[in-house]
C-alpha positions as CSV (number, residue, x, y, z in Angstrom):
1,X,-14.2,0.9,-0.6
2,X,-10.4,1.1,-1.0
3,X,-8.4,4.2,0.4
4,X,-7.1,5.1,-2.8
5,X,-11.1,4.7,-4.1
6,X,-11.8,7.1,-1.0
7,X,-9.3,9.8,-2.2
8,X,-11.1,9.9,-5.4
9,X,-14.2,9.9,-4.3
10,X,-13.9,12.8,-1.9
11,X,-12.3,15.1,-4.9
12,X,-15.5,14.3,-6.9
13,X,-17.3,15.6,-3.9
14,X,-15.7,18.7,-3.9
15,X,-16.1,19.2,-7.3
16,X,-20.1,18.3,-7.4
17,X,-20.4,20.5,-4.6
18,X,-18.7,23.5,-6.7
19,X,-21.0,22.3,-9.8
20,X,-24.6,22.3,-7.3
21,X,-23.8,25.9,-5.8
22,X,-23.3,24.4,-2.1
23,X,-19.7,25.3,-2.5
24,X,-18.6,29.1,-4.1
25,X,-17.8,28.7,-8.0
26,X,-14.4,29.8,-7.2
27,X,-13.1,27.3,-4.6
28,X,-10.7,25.5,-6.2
29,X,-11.1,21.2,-7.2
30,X,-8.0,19.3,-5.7
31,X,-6.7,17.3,-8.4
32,X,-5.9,15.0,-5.3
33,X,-7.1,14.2,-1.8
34,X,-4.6,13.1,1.0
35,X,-6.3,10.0,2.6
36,X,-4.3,9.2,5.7
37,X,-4.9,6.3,8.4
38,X,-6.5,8.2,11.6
39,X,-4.0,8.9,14.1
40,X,-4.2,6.5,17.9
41,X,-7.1,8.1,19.6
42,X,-8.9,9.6,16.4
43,X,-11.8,9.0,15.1
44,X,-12.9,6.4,12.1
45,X,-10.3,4.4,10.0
46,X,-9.2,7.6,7.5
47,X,-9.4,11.6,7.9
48,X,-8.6,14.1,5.1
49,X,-7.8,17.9,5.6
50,X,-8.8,18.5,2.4
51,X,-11.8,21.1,3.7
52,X,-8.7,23.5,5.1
53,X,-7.3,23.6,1.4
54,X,-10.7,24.1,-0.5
55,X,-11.8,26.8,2.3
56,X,-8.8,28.8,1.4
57,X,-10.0,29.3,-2.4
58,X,-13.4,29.7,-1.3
59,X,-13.4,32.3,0.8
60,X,-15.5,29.9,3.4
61,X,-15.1,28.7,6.9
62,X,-13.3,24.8,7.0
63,X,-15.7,23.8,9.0
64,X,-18.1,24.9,6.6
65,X,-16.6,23.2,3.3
66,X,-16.5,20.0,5.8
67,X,-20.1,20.1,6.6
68,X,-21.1,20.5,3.2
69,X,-18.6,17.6,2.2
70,X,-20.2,15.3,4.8
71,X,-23.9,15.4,3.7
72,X,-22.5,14.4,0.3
73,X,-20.5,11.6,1.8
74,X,-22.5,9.9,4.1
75,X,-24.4,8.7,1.2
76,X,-21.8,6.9,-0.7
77,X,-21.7,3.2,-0.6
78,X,-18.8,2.1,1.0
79,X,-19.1,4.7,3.4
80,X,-20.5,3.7,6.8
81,X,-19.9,6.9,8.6
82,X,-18.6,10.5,8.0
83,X,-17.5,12.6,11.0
84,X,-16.7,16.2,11.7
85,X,-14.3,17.3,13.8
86,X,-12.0,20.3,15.3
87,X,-12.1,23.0,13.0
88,X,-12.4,21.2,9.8
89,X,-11.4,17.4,9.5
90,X,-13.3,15.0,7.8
91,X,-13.4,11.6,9.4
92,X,-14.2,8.6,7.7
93,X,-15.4,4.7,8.9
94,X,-15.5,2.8,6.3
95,X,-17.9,-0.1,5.6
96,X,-15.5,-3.7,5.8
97,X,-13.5,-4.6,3.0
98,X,-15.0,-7.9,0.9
99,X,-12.7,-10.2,1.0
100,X,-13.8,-11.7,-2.5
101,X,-13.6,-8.6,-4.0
102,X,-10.2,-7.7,-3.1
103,X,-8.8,-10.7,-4.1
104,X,-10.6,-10.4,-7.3
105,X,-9.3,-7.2,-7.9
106,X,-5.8,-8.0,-7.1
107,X,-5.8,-10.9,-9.8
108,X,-7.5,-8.5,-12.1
109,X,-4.7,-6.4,-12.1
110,X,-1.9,-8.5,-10.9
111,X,1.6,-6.9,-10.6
112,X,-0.5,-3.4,-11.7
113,X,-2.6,-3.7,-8.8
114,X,-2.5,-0.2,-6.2
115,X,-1.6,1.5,-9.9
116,X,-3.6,4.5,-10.4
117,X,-4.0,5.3,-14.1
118,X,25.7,8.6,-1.8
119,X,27.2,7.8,-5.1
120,X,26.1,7.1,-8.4
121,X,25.3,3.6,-7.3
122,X,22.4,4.6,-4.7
123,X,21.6,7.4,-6.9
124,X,20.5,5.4,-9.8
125,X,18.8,2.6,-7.6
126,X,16.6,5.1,-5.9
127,X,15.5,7.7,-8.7
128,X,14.6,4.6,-10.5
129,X,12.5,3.4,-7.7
130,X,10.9,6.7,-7.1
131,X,10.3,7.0,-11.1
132,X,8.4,3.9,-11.3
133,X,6.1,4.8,-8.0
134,X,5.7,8.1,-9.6
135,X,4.6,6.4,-12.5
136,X,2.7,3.6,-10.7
137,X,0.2,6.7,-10.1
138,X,0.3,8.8,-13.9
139,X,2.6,11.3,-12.2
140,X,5.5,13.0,-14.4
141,X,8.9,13.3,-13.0
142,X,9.4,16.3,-10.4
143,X,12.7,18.0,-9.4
144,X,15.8,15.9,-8.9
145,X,16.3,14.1,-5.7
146,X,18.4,15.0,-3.2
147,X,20.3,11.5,-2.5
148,X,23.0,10.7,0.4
149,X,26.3,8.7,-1.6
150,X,27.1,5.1,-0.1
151,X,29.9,5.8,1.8
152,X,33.7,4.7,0.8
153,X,33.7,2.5,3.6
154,X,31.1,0.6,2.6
155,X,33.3,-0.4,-0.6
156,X,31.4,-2.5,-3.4
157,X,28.0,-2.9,-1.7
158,X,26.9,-5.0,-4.4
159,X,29.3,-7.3,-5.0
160,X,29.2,-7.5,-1.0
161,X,25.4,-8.2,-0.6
162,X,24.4,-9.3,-4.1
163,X,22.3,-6.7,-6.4
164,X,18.8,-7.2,-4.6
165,X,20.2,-6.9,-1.3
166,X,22.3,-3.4,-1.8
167,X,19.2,-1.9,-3.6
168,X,16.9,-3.2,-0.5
169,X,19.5,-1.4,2.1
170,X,19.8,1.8,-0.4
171,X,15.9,2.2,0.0
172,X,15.0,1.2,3.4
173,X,15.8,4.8,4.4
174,X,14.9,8.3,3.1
175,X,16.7,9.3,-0.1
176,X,18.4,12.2,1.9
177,X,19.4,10.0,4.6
178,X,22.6,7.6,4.9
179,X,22.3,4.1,3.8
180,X,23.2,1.5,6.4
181,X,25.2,-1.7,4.6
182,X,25.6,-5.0,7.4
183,X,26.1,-8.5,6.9
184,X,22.7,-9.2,8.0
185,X,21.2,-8.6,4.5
186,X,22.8,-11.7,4.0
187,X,21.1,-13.5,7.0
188,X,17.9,-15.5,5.7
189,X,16.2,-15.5,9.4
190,X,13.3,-13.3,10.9
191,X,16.1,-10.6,12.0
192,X,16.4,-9.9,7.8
193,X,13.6,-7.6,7.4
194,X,14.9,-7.9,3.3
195,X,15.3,-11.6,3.8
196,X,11.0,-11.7,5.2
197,X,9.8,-10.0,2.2
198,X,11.3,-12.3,-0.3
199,X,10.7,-15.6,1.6
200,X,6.7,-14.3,2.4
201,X,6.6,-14.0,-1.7
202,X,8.3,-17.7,-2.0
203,X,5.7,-19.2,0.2
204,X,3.2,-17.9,-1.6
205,X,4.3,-20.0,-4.4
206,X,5.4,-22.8,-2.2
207,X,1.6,-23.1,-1.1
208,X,-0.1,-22.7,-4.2
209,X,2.3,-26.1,-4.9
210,X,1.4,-27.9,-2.2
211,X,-2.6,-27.3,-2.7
212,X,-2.0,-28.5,-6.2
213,X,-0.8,-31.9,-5.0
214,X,-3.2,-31.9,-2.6
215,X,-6.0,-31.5,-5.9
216,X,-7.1,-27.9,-4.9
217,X,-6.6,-24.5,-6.0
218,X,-7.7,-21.2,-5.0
219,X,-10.5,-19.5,-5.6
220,X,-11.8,-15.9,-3.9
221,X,-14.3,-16.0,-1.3
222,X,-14.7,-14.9,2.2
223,X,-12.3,-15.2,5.1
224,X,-12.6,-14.9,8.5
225,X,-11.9,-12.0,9.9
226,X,-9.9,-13.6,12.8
227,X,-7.9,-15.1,10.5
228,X,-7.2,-13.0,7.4
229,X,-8.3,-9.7,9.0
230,X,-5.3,-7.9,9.3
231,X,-3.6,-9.2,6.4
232,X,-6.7,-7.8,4.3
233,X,-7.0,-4.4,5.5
234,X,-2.9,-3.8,4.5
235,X,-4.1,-5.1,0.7
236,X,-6.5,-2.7,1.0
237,X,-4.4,0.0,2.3
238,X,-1.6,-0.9,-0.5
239,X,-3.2,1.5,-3.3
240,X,-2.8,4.7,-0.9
241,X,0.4,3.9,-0.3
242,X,1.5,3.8,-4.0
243,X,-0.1,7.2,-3.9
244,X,1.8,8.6,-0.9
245,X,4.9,7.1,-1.9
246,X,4.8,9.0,-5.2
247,X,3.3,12.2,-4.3
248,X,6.5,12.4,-1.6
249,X,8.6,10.5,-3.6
250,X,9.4,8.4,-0.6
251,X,10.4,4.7,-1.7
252,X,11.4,3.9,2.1
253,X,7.0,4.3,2.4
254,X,6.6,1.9,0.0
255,X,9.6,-0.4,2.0
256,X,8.5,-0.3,5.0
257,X,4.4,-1.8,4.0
258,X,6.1,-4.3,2.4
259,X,7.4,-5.7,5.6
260,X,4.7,-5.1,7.3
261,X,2.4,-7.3,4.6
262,X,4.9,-10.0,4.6
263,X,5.1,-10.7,8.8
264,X,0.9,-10.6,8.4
265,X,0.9,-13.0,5.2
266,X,3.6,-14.9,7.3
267,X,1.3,-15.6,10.3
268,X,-1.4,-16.1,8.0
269,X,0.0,-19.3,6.0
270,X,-0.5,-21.5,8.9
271,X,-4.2,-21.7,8.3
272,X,-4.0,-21.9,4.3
273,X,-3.6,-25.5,4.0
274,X,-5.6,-28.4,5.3
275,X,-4.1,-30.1,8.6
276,X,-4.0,-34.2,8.8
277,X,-6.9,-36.2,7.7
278,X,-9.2,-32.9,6.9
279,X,-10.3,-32.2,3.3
280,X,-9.8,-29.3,1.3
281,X,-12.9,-27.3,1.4
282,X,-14.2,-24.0,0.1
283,X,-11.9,-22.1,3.1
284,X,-8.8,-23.6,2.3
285,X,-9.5,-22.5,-1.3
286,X,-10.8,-19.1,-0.5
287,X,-7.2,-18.2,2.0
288,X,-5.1,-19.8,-0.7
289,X,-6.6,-17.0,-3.3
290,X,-5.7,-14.3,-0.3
291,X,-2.3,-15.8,0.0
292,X,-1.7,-15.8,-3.5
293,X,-3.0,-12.1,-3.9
294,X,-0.7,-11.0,-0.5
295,X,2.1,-12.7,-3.1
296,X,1.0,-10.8,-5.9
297,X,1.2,-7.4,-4.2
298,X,4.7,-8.6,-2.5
299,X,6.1,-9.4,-5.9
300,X,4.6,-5.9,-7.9
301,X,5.9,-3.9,-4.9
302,X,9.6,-5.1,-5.4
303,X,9.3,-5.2,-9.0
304,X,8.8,-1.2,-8.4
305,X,12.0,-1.1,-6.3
306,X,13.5,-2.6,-8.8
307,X,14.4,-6.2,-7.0
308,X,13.3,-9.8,-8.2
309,X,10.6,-11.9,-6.2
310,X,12.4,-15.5,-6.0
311,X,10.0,-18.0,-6.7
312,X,12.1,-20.7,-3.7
313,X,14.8,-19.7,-1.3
């Protein structure tokens, strides 16, 4: 079970609960659950508060709408375990992400995978971003953005730093906030968080090349978890970002996973291809198809900032 799968599926908790009697017929339905990663020292992988907003509406205790909520959860594949705490939070570990079935689902969708059904410059660069997040997730267009100018001394940022590069530096920071402009977009080292991002994408492609000379080509199947662990729970995290990044219309969220996929997929690649004399085998197919979906979510996430995923550097 994704995130974004365990947002939905806790709203249609709620509203089955409602349906049964266990909850009051006037507590109201969330159209949407906020799924957020457990805080250091928490409990499980994700916790909601969702039992604090239902309990308003239904004249009910949290605790009580949580309790209620967890019986109905525990049950649901997916779900390993579903925890209350404090007055009303609902915990959740969740069973371990297939490997196979990510990357299915990633190729699936391709570029539309994690979709759910200042100056005039930076202003247009980052309403656009926000308006394809926000559509990324069927949401309509909210109030206008409040959106710092790029500062006069900052001069032509894009003839400066190329398109891509000015639109990376516009929204790597909150709309609100100033945008910072150095010569160190232009850098193409490890320091370049813009510069990581791009090359992760072009060694995906590099290595689907090289596998092809070397008469293989990917295929999903499992991974081991020392290897490909933490580079598959941020694929499966991607979808609730989309979703927070709209909902808060927040492009810098949506920036900053991006980076954070990229230096995983970047410590990954090492093991993707075979070494020497070995022979490509059912592993070395089965991490090319979760390099190549890493590259696929790379490319659909700065296709929603609006900036191109080179194929070479």
């Amino acid at each position: 079970m994704t995130p974004a799968d365990l947002s939905s599926t806790v709203a249609r908790a709620v509203r089955c609960a409602v349906e049964d009697g266990e909850l009051p017929a006037g507590a109201g339905v969330p159209e949407r659950v906020v799924v957020e990663r457990t805080r250091p020292g928490g409990v499980g992988d994700y916790a909601t508060p969702v039992a604090f907003h239902v309990a308003k509406t239904a004249g009910t205790s949290p605790r009580h709408v949580a309790d209620v909520l967890a019986r109905r959860l525990g049950a649901v594949a997916g779900i390993e375990r579903v925890e209350v705490t404090g007055p009303g939070f609902l915990n959740f570990v969740l069973e371990p992400v297939s490997v196979e079935g990510l990357v299915r689902d990633v190729r699936a969708h391709r570029l539309r995978y994690g979709f759910s059904g200042a100056s005039e410059l930076r202003a247009g660069v980052v309403g656009a971003a926000v308006r394809r997040i926000e559509l990324s997730q069927g949401l309509g267009t909210g109030e206008a953005l409040r959106i710092a100018p790029v500062a006069r001394r900052d001069g032509e940022v894009v003839a400066l730093y190329g398109q891509d590069a000015a639109a990376w530096a516009m929204l790597c920071v909150a709309p609100h906030e100033s945008a910072v402009f150095s010569p160190r977009l232009l850098v193409q080292d490890e320091s370049n968080d813009f510069f990581r991002v791009t090359y992760g994408y072009a060694r995906t492609r590099a290595l689907l090349t090289n596998a092809a000379q070397l008469g293989f080509g990917s295929e999903a199947g499992d991974v081991a978890a020392a290897e490909g662990g933490p580079l598959v729970a941020l694929l499966a995290e991607y979808p609730l970002v989309l979703d927070a990044a709209a909902h808060r219309r927040a492009p810098e969220q949506l920036v900053r996973f991006l980076v954070r996929a990229a230096d995983e997929l970047l410590d990954f690649q090492y093991c993707v291809l075979p070494k020497g004399d070995e022979k490509p085998s059912a592993a070395h197919r089965a991490r090319l198809a979760l390099a190549e979906a890493a590259g696929t979510v790379l490319a659909g996430g700065l296709a929603l900032l609006g900036i191109d995923a080179p194929d070479c550097l």
